[in-house]
C-alpha positions in Angstrom: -29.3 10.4 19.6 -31.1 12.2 22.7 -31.1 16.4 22.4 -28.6 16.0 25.2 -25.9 14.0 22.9 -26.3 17.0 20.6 -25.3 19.3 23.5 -22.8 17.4 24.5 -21.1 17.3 20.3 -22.0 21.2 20.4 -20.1 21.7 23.1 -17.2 19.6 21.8 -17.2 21.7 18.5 -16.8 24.7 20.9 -14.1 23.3 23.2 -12.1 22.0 20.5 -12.2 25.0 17.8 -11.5 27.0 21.0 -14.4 29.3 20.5 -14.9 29.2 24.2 -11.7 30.9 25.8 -10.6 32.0 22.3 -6.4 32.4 22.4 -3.9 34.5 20.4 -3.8 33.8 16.5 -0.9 32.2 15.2 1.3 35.0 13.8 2.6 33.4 10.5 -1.2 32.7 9.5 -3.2 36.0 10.0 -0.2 39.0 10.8 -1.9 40.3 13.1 -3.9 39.1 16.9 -7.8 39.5 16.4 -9.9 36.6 17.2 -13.0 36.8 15.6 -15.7 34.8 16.3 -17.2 34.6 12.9 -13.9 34.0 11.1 -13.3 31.3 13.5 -16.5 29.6 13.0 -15.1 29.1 9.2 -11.6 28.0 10.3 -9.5 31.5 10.7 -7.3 32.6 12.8 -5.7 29.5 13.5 -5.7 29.7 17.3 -1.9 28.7 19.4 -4.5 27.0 22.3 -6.8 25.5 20.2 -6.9 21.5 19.6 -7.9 21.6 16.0 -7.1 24.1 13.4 -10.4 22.3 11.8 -13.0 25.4 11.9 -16.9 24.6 13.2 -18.4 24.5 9.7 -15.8 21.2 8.8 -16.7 19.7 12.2 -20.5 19.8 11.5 -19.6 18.6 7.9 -17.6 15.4 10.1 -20.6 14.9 12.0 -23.1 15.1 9.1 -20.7 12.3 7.6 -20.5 10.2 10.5 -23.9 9.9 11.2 -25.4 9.7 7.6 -22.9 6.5 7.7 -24.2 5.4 10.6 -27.7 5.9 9.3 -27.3 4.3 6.2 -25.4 1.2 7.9 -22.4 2.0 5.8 -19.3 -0.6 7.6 -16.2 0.5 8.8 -13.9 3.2 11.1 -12.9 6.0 10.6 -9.5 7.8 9.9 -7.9 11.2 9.8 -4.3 11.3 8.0 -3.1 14.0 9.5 -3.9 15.2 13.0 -1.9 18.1 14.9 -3.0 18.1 18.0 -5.8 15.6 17.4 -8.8 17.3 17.0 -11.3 16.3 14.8 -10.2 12.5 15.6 -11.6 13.7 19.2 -14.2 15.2 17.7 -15.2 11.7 16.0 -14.3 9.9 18.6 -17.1 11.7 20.6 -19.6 11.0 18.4 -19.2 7.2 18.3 -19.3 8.1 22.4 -22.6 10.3 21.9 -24.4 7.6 19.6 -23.2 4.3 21.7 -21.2 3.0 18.8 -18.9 0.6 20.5 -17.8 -1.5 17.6 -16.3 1.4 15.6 -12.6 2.0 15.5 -10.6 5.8 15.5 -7.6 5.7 13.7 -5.2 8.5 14.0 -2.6 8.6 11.7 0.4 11.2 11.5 4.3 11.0 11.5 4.2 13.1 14.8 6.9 15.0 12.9 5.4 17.8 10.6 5.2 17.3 7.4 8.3 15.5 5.2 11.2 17.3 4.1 11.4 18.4 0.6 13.8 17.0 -1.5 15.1 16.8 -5.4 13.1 13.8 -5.9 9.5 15.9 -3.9 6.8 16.2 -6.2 7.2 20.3 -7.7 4.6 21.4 -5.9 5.6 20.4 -2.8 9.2 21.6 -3.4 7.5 24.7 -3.9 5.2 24.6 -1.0 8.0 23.5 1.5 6.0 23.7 4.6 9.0 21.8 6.5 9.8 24.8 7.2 7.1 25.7 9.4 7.6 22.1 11.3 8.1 24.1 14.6 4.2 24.9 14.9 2.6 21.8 12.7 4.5 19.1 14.2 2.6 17.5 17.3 4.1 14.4 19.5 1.9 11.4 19.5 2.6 12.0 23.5 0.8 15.5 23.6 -2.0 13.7 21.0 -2.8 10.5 23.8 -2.8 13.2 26.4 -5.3 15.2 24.5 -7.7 12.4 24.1 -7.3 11.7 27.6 -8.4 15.0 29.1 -11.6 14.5 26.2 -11.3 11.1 28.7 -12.0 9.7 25.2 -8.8 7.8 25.0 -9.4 4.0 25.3 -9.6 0.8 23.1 -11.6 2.5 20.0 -8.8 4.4 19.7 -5.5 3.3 17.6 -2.6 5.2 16.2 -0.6 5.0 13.0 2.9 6.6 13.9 4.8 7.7 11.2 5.0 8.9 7.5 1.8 7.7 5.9 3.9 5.6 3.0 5.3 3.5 5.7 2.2 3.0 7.5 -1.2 3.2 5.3 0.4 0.8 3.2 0.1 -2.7 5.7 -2.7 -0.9 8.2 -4.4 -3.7 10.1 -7.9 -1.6 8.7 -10.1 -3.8 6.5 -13.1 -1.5 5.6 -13.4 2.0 6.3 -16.6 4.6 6.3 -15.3 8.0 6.4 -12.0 9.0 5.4 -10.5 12.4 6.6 -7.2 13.7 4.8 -5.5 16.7 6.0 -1.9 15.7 4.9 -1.7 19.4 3.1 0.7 18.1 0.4 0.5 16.1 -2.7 2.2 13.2 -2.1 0.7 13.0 1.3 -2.9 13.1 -0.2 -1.6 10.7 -2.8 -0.5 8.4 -0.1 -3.8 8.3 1.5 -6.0 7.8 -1.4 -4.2 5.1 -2.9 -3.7 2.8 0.5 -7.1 3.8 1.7 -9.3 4.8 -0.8 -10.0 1.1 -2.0 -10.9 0.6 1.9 -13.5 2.7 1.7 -17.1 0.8 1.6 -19.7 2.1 -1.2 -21.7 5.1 0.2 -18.5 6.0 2.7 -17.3 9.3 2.8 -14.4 11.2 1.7 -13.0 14.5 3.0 -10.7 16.7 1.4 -9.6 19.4 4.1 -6.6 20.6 2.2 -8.4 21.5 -1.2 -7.6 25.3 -2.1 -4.1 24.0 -1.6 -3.4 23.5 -5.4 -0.8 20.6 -4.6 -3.7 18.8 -2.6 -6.4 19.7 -5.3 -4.0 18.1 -7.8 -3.5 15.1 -6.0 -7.2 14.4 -5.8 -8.7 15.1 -9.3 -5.2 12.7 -10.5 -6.2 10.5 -8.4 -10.2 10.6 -9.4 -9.3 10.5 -12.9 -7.3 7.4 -12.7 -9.6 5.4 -11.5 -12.4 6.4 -13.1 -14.0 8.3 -10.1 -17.0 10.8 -11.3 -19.1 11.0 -7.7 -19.8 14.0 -7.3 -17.7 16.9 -5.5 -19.5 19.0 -2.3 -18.0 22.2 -0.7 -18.1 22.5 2.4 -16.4 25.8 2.2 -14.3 27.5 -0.5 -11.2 25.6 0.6 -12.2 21.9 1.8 -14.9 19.1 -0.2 -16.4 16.2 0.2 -17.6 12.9 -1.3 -19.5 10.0 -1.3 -18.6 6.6 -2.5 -21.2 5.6 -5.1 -21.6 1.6 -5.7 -20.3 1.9 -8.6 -16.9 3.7 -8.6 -14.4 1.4 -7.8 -11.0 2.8 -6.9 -8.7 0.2 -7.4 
């Protein structure tokens, strides 16, 4: 990729963190309206204007995942389970853009709704978590997402959406091998969900990113989920709430 494709992903980072025109933190988050530009770099405040609550370190840890696959020659798209207001799917979506990757495929994924309701039957931790609740700021429409991608005017045929909750739609995805896997689906079923319909996707030396980590009902979902199947690659912070992974030949996931 020239220096000028690097500008351009720079600038993305930027745009879409919202680091540019900055904005008003959202209230329930911080308590109180100070944007900081260092704080924001690592993902705090959460900004109301921003596209992506994803902070600038996760975004270069995206594109250091993206283009180590794409080094390597590792096969497959890419997908985010979980997206607001579409972000870092934008973000990758660039990228393929930036490095001429035409044969590479977006998938977005979300219910467009917020997160599930909690009920009886809701894993614990979830119950206890209940961030239904603040469904007024986390749900997106898959509308305002398209329109998003549009302005990016990175919204065309290397773009597809999953609408709805991911055990009704990771299950029979039309995806048959994946390189880097994004899950931001906060809870534990969600992350659950996503591992088990996508992890066996995955191709050996693909990536897997964990945003929702220091959220213990994530966290629990993943080392459950490594444990069952035998998984022992090994873990990489990115920062002190979100890892990473890479997909040895060996590990199988089934």
């Amino acid at each position: 990729m020239k220096a000028d494709g690097q500008l351009y992903l720079d600038l993305m980072k930027r745009t879409l963190t919202n680091t540019i025109y900055r904005g008003v933190p959202v209230a329930w988050v911080e308590g109180q309206p100070v944007f900081d530009t260092t704080r924001r770099e690592h993902g705090t405040p959460w900004l109301n204007i921003a596209h992506t609550m994803v902070s600038v370190r996760r975004l270069d840890n995206l594109q250091f995942c993206l283009e180590r696959a794409l080094a390597d020659g590792v096969p497959g798209d890419f997908i985010e389970t979980g997206v607001w207001h579409g972000g870092a799917c934008i973000f990758a979506r660039s990228l393929f853009k930036a490095h001429g990757v035409q044969d590479r495929t977006v998938w977005v994924a979300d219910s467009f709704q917020g997160v599930p309701t909690t009920t009886a039957g809701s894993h614990p931790m979830d119950q206890e978590l209940a961030l239904h609740e603040k469904n007024a700021m986390l749900a997106v429409s898959e509308e305002t997402v398209r329109e998003n991608f549009s302005r990016y005017e990175l919204l065309d045929e290397q773009v597809s959406f999953l609408s709805g909750w991911f055990a009704d739609t990771l299950p029979g995805a039309p995806i048959s091998q994946l390189a880097v896997i994004r899950l931001d689906g906060d809870l534990y079923s969600s992350t659950m969900d996503a591992l088990e319909h996508l992890y066996p996707k995955l191709s050996p030396r693909g990536y897997v990113i964990v945003d929702d980590y220091g959220i213990p009902a994530c966290a629990t979902a993943v080392h459950e989920y490594r444990e069952q199947h035998g998984i022992e690659d090994e873990i990489c912070f990115i920062d002190p709430y979100s890892i990473y992974w890479r997909r040895s030949t060996g590990s199988s996931g089934w």
